[in-house]
N, C-alpha and C positions, 0 to 999 in steps of 0.2 A: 715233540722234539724231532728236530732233523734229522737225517741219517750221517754217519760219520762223525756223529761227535757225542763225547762220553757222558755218559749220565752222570748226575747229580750239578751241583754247581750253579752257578747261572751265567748266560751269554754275557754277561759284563765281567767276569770272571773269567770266561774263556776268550773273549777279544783280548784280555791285557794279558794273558799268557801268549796268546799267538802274538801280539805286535811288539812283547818283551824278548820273544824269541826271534824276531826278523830286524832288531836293531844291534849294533857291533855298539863295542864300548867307547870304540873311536868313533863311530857316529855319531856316539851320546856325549861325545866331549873328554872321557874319563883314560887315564892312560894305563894301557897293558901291562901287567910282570909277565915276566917270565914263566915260561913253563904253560901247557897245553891246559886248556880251558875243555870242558865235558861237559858245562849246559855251554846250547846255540845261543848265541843275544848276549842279553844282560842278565846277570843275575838278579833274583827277586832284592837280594841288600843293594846290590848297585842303584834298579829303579828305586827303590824304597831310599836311597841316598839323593838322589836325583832332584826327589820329588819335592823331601823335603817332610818326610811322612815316618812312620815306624815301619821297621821289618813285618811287626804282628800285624798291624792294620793293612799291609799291604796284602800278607798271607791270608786275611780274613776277605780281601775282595775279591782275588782271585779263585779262593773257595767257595764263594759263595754265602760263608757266615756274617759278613757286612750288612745289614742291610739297609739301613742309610750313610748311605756314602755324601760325605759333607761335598760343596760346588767345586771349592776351595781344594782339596784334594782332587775332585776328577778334573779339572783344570791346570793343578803343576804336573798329574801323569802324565796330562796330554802332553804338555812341553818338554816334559824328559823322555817321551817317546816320540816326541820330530811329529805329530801327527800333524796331517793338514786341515782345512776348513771343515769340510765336508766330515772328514774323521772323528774329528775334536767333537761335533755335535751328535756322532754318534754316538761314540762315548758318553756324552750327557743325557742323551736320550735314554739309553739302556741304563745308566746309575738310577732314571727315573722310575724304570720301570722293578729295580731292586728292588727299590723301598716299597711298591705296591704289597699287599697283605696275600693276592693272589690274585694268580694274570688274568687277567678278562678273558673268556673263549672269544677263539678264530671266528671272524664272522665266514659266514657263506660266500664265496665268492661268488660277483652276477656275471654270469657271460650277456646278460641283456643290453644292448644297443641302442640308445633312442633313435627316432625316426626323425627326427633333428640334425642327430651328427653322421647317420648315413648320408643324408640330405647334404651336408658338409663334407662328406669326403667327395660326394658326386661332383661339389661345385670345384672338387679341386684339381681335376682332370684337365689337363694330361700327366697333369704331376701324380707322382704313385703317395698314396698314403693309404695309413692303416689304421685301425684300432685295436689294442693289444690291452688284454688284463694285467693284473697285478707281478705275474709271474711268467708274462709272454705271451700266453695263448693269443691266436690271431682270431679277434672274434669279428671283423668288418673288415670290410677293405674296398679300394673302385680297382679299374680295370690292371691298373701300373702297380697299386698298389700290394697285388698278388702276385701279377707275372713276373716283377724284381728279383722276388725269391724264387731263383732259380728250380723249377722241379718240386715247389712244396705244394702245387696243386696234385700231383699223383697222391698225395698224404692223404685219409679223411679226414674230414674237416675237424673235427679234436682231436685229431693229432696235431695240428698246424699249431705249433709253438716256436717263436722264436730261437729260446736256447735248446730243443731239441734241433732244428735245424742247422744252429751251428757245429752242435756237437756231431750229432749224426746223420747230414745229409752231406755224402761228398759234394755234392756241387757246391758248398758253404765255400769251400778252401777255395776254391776257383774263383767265386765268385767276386771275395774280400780278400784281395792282396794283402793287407792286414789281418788276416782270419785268428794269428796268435791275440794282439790287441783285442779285437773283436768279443774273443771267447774270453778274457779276462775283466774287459767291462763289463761283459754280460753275469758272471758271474762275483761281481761285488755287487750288482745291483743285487742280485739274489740271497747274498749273505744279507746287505742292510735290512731288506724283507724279513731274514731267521732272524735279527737281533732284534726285531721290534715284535714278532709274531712266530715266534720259532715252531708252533704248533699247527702251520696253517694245512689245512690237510693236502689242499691243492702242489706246495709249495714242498712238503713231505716224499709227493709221491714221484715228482719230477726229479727232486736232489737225489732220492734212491733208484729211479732210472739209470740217468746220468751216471753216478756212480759206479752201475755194474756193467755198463756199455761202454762207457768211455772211458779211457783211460788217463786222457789229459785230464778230463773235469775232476779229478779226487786229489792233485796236488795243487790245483786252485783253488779248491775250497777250503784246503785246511788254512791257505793263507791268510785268511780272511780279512782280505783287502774290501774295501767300502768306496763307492764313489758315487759322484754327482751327476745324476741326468746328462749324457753327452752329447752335442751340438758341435756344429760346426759344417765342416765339408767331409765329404767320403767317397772313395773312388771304388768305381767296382770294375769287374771284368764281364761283362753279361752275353750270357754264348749267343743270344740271339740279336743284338744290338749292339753290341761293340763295347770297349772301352769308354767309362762316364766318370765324369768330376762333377758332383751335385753336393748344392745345400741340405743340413738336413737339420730337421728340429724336431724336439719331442714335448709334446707340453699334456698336463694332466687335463681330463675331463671333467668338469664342474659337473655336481652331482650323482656321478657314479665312482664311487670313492673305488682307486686303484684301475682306475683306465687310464691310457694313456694313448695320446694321436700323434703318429709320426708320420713324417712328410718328408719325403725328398721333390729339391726343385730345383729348376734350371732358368737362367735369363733367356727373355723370347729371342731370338733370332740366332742363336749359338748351334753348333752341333750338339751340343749334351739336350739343349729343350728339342732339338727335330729327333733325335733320338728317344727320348720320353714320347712322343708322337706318337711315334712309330710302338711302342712297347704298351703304349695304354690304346693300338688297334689290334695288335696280337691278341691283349687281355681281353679284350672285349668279343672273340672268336671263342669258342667251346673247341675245349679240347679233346681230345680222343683216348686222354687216358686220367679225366676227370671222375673222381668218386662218387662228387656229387653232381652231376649236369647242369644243374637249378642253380647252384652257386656260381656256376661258371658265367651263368647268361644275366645274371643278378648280380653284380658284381660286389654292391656294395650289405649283400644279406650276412646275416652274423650266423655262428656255428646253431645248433641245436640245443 
């Protein structure tokens, strides 16, 4: 189980309590009396009205005592809580994993890298990419693909985590003018992870870091927003290169379940790709305040 969230229950239980508490009743459609309201959101009869379902059965999923929850009900919750795509499947996904008899153990996470897709981040230079486990660790990378993240080569190399660096490496804020955005994608990817695997031990020991270090990251978790793989464009502020407007895309790793390869990239002749240039010949210089040295000259080698 995660840290920060109460025992017993189950995570399908405790998503429709959080996302019943982050909806008004005028966002749900339903009109106000009079007089001061004491639960946040909707009330359990309001959703259980909504839905189209009983008070008891609604009380029974949010406990946890449901445990086949019909399609048919986790489909009108979704609707009377506004959820969106990516949401909605959440929620089905964790109804599914209700009705299991008892959860599967967490597998091992591999920080192992095939020499394949090191080969593939190499071809992808000057563009920076990376490969990241299931819960950030940065286990590959080429030359851009390290030096982007501003300052996370002084880290040792397992410590090099995604959402540790945005939570806890000042240079994050600088570096992502969005760094609010940033830290709240990053963490609904992290909750989807605790609703399908809440025991993962990897995934345990980072949300209880986080937790007692950071202080923004404990009232985003309890939110427990869910989202979808983010793509698009992103601009960074990079102390050694300047100002970038780059593509970026994240796409899973065939075969090594919970990697994933992210790629920033720029059109050739632009100032953002002469800029990548220039940041994938920096990366490829050993730095002076590198933990690992090997890593440094090796650009695209994985953790330990």
């Amino acid at each position: 189980m995660t840290p920060g969230q109460p025992r017993g229950g189950t995570e399908l239980g405790r998503f429709l309590r959080a996302r019943r508490a982050r909806i008004s009743p005028v966002e749900a459609g339903l009109t106000v009396g009079p007089g001061p309201r004491r639960t946040p959101g909707l009330r359990r009869e309001e959703l259980a009205g909504l839905a189209g379902i009983s008070v008891d059965y609604c009380t029974r999923l949010e406990l946890g005592k449901e445990t086949r929850p019909s399609a048919s009900a986790v489909d009108a919750l979704a609707r009377a809580l506004r959820l969106e795509e990516d949401e909605h499947e959440h929620l089905r996904g964790l109804a599914v994993l209700a009705s299991r008899a008892a959860p599967e153990p967490p597998a091992a996470p591999s920080r192992t890298v095939r020499p394949g897709v090191r080969l593939l981040l190499e071809s992808l230079r000057p563009h920076p990419a990376h490969v990241v486990g299931r819960t950030g660790d940065l286990l590959a990378w080429n030359p851009g693909g390290l030096r982007l993240l501003t300052g996370i080569e002084e880290w040792p190399t397992r410590q090099r985590n995604l959402a540790r660096y945005l939570f806890l490496h000042p240079a994050a804020r600088t570096l992502f003018p969005d760094w609010t955005a940033q830290v709240r994608d990053c963490v609904a990817r992290l909750r989807a992870l605790a609703g399908t695997n809440p025991d993962a031990p990897d995934l345990t020991h980072l949300a209880g870091e986080l937790l007692l270090k950071s202080p923004e990251f404990a009232p985003l978790w309890e939110r427990y927003d869910i989202k979808a793989p983010p793509h698009g464009c992103k601009t960074l502020r990079h102390s050694e290169v300047g100002d970038l407007t780059l593509g970026h895309q994240s796409m899973d790793v065939e075969g090594t379940p919970g990697h994933r390869l992210i790629t920033y990239y720029a059109e050739p002749g632009t100032p953002d790709h002469d800029a990548l240039v220039l940041l994938d010949l920096l990366g490829s210089q050993p730095t002076p305040h590198a933990s690992n040295p090997r890593s440094q000259n090796e650009p695209t080698s994985s953790g330990p």
